[in-house]
C-alpha positions in Angstrom: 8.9 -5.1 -15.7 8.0 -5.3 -12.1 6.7 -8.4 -10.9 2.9 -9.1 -10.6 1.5 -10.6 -7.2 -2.0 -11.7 -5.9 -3.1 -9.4 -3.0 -2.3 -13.0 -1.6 0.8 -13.7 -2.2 2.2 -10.0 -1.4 0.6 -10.1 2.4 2.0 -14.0 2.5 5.1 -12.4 1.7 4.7 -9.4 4.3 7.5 -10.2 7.2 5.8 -9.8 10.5 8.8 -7.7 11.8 8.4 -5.1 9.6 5.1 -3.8 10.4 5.8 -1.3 13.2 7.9 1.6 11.5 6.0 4.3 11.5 7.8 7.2 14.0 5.7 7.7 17.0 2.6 5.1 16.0 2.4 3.6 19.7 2.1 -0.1 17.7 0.9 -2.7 14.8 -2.4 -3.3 17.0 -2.8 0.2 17.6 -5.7 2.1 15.5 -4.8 3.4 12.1 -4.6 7.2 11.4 -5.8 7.9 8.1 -4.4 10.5 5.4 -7.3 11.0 3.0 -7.1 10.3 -0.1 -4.3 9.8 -2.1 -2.7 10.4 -6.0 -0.7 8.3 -7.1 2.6 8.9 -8.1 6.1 8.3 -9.9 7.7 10.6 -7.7 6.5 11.6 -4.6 6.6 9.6 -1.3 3.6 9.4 1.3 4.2 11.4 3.8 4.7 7.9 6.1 5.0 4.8 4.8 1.5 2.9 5.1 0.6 -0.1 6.7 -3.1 -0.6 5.0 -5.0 0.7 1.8 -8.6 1.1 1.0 -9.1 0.6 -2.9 -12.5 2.6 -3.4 -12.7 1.7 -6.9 -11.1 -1.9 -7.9 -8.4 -2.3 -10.1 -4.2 -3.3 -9.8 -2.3 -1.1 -7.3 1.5 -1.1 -8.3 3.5 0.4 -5.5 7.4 0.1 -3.9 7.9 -2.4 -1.9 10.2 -1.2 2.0 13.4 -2.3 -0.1 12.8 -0.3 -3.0 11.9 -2.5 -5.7 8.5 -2.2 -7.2 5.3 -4.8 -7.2 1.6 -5.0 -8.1 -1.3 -6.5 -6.5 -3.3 -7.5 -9.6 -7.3 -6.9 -9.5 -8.0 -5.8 -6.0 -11.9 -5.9 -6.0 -13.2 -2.7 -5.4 -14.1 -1.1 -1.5 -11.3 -3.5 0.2 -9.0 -2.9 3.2 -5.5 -4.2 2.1 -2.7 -4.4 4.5 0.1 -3.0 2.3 3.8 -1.8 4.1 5.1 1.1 1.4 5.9 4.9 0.8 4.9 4.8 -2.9 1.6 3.6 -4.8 3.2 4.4 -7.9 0.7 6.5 -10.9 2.5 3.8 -13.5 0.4 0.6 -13.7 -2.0 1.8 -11.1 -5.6 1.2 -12.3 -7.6 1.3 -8.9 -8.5 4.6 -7.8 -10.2 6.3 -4.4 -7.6 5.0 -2.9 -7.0 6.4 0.8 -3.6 5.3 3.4 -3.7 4.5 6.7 -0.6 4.5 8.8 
């Protein structure tokens, strides 16, 4: 079972030197570029991994974590920006919806 953090405790956990991955973004302080919306899935990667969320519709978000393993931020209140690092909000245990990335 993957293991359930506040939306707290997964940004806490966030290491600061991770944030800047994303091939050709000029930098963490630099604007976002947004995808659109996105579907959740088992499967399929984002097309980069994402360094914030908006959650249109509250509920948990279960996603994989950078080194693979999976988490969930339980009850994210609904029409938030969340600063989440991953490549996969995963369809399995995923609750909140209108969910858009931004990279």
């Amino acid at each position: 079972m993957p293991l359930q953090k506040t939306a707290a405790q997964e940004l806490a956990a966030m290491p600061a030197t991770t944030l800047n991955d994303v091939p050709g973004a000029p930098g963490i302080n630099s604007p976002e570029y947004y995808d659109g919306p996105i579907t959740p899935s088992d499967s399929a990667d984002l097309k980069f991994r994402c360094r914030v969320i908006w959650v249109g519709t509250a509920g948990d978000v279960a996603f994989n974590n950078p080194d693979g393993t999976s988490a969930k931020l339980v009850g994210v209140p609904a029409q938030q920006w969340v600063l989440l690092r991953t490549n996969r909000i995963l369809a399995t245990g995923t609750s909140a919806s209108n969910i858009t990335v931004g990279h």
